[in-house]
C-alpha positions as CSV (number, residue, x, y, z in Angstrom):
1,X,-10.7,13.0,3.7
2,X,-7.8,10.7,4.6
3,X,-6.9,7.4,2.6
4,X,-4.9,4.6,3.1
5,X,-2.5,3.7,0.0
6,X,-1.9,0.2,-0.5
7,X,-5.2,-1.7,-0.8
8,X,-7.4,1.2,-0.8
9,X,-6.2,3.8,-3.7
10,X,-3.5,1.4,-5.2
11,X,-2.8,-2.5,-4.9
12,X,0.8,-4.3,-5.7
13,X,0.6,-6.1,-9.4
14,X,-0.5,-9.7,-9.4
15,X,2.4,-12.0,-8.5
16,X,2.4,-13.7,-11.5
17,X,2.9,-10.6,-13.4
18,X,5.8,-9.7,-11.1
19,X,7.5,-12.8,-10.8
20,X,7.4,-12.5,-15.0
21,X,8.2,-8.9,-14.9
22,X,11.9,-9.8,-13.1
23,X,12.0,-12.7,-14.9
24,X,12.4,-11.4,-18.3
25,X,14.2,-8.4,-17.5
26,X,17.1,-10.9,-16.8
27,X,16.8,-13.3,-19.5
28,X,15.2,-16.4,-18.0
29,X,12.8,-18.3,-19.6
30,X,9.7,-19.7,-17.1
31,X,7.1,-21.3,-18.2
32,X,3.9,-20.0,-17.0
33,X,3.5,-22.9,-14.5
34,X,6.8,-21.9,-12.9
35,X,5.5,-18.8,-13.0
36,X,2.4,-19.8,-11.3
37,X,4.3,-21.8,-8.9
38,X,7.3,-19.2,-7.7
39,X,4.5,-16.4,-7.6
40,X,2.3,-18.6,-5.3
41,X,5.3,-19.9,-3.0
42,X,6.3,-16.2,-2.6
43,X,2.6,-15.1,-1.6
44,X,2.7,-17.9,1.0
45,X,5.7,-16.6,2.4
46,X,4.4,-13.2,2.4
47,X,7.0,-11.7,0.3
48,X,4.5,-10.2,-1.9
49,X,2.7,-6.6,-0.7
50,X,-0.4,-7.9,-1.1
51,X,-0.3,-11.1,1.2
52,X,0.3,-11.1,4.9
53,X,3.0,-13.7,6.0
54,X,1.2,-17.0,7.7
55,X,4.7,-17.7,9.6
56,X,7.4,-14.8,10.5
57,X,10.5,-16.5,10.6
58,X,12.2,-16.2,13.9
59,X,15.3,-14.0,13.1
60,X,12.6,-12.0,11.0
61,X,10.2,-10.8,13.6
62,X,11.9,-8.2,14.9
63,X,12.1,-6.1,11.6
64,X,8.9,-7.5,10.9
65,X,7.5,-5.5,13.3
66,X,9.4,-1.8,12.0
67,X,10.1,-2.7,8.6
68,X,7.4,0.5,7.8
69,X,9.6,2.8,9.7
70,X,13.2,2.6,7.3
71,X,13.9,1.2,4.1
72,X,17.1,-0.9,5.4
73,X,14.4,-2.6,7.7
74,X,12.2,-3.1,5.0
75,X,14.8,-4.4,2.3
76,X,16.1,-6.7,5.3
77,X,12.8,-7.9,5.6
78,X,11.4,-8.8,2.5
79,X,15.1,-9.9,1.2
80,X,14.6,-12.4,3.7
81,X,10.8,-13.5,3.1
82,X,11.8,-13.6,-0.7
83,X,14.2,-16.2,0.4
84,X,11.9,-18.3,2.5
85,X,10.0,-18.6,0.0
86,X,12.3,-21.1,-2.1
87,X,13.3,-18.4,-4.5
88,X,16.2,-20.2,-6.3
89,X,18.0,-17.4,-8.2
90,X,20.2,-15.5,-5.5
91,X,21.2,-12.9,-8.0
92,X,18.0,-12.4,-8.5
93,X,16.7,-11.0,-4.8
94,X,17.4,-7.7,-4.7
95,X,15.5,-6.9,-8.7
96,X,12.6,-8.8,-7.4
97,X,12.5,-6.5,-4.2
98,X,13.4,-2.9,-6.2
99,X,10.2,-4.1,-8.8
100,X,7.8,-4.4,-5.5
101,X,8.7,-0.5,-5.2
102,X,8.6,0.4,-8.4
103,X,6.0,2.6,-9.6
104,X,4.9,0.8,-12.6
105,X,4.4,-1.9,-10.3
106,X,1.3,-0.5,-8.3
107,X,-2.3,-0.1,-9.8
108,X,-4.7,2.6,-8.9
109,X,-8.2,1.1,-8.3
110,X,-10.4,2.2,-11.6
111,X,-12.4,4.8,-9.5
112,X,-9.5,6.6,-7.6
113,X,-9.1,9.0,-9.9
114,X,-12.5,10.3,-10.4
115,X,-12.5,10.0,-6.3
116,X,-10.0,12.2,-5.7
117,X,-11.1,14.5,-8.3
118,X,-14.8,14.5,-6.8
119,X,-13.2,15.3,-3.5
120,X,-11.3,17.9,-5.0
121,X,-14.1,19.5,-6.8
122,X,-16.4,19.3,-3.5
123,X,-14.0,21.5,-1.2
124,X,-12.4,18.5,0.6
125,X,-8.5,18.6,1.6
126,X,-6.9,14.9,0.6
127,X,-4.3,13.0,2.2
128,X,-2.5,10.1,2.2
129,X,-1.4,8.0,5.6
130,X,0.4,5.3,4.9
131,X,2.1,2.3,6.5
132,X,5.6,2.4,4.0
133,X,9.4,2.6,3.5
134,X,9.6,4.2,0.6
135,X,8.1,7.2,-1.3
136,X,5.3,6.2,-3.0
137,X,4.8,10.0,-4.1
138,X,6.5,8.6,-7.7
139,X,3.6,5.6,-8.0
140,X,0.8,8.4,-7.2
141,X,1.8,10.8,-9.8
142,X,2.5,8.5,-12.4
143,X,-1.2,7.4,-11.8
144,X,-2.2,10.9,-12.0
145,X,-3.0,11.2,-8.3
146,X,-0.6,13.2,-6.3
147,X,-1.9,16.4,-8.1
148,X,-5.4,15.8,-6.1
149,X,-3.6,15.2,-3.1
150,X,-3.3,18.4,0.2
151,X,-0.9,15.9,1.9
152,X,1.0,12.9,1.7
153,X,2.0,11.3,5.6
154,X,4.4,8.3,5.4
155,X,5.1,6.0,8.3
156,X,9.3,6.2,7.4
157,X,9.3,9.7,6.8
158,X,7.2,10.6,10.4
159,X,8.6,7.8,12.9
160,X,5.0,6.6,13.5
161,X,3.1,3.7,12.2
162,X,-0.9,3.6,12.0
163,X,-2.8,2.6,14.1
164,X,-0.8,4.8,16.1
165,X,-4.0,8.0,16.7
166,X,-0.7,10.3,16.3
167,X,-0.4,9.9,12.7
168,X,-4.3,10.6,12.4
169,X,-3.6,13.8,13.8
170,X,-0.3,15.1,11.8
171,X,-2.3,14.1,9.0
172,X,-5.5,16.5,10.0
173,X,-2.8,19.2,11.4
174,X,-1.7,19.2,7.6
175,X,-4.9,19.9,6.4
176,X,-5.9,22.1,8.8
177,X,-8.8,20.4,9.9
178,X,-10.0,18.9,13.4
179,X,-10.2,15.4,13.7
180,X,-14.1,15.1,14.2
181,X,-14.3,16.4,10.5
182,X,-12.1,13.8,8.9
183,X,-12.8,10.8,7.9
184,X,-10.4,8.2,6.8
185,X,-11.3,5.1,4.3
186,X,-8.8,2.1,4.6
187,X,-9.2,-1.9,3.6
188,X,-6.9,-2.8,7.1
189,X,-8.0,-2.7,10.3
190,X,-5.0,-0.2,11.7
191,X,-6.8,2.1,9.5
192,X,-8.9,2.7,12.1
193,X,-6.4,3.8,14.8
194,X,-8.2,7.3,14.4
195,X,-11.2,7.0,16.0
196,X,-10.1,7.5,19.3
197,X,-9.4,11.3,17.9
198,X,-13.2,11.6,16.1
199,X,-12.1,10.0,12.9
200,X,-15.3,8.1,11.3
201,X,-13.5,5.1,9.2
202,X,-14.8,3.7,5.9
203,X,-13.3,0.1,4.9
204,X,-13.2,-1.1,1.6
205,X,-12.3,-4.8,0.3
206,X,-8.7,-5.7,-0.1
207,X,-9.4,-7.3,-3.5
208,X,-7.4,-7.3,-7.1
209,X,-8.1,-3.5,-8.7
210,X,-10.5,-5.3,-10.9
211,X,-12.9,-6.8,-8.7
212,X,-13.4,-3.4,-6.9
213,X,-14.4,-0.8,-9.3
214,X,-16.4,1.8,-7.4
215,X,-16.0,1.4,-3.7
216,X,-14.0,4.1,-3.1
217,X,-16.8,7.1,-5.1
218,X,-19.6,5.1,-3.0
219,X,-17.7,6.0,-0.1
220,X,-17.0,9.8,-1.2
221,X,-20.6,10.1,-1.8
222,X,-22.2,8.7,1.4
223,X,-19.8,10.5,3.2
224,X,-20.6,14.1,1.0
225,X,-24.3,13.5,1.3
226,X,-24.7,13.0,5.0
């Protein structure tokens, strides 16, 4: 059983909470409708994980397009959609970018634990493929779910980005299993890039961690009882 990381098993904090979060760590005092406001203006630009960008800047689109594939392309990248966004504290760039990869800054969805441990307990092997630049094998053990985990597969570490079938398959040729056996449950349509292998895909809503509280064992358990 294959899953997607951001979106599907954890989401990004809420803007607001990380606009606040960087905030205070440097001693500046926003109200909460500048909070509201700089959180929303950086969503609109797409500098936050959990928002894609309306507009790609010009002299962003190229590492845009491969900022999952190394972290200087990534930093580049969101550096720069921090920026368009209006942010007015230059000093402040780079803490607002290192907080987006922090681990206490990600949120498992309630139910991914008990997932992973149903899938666990059922015989399944469990991996991760995920579109990233940076190790996210920090943010799933500090939510208790690396443990669960056969095998973690991350677009910067493998050179290949989903929906690329290719990183379907290292994925199932870490398990040990065929590809007609796997499934894979994402929230983004490149999640889907296996099913030219066999893969059967599951979507779930990209929604906050509290509007989606047992999509993912509903999943597990159509999949286990079919």
């Amino acid at each position: 059983m294959l899953f997607d990381f951001s979106g599907t098993l954890m989401r990004i904090e809420p803007a607001q909470r990380w606009v606040r979060a960087v905030a205070e760590e440097a001693g500046l005092a926003l109200s909460e409708a500048d909070i509201e406001l700089r959180a929303q203006a950086l969503i609109d630009a797409g500098a936050w994980y959990g928002a894609y960008p309306t507009r790609i800047p010009e002299y962003l689109a190229e590492i845009y397009e491969s900022r999952d594939l190394d972290e200087p392309h990534h930093r580049a990248c969101y550096s720069g959609l921090i920026r368009e966004s209006g942010w007015p504290w230059p000093e402040l760039v780079e803490p607002l970018y290192e907080r987006s990869n922090a681990a206490e800054a990600w949120l498992p969805y309630p139910d991914a634990l008990e997932t992973l441990r149903e899938a666990k307990d059922r015989g399944l092997a469990t991996a991760v493929i995920s579109n990233i630049s940076f190790d996210i094998r920090p943010h799933l053990k500090h939510s208790g779910l690396l443990e669960l985990l056969d095998a973690v597969v991350l677009s910067y570490e493998v050179g290949l980005i989903k929906p690329d079938p290719a990183i379907f398959q290292l994925a199932c040729d870490e398990l040990g299993v065929p590809p007609e056996s796997a499934v894979m449950v994402g929230d983004h349509a490149a999640d889907g890039g296996g099913s030219v292998l066999g893969i059967t895909t599951y979507f779930v809503d990209l929604v906050p961690v509290e509007e989606r509280p047992d999509a993912l064992i509903r999943v597990l358990r159509e999949v286990t009882a079919s």
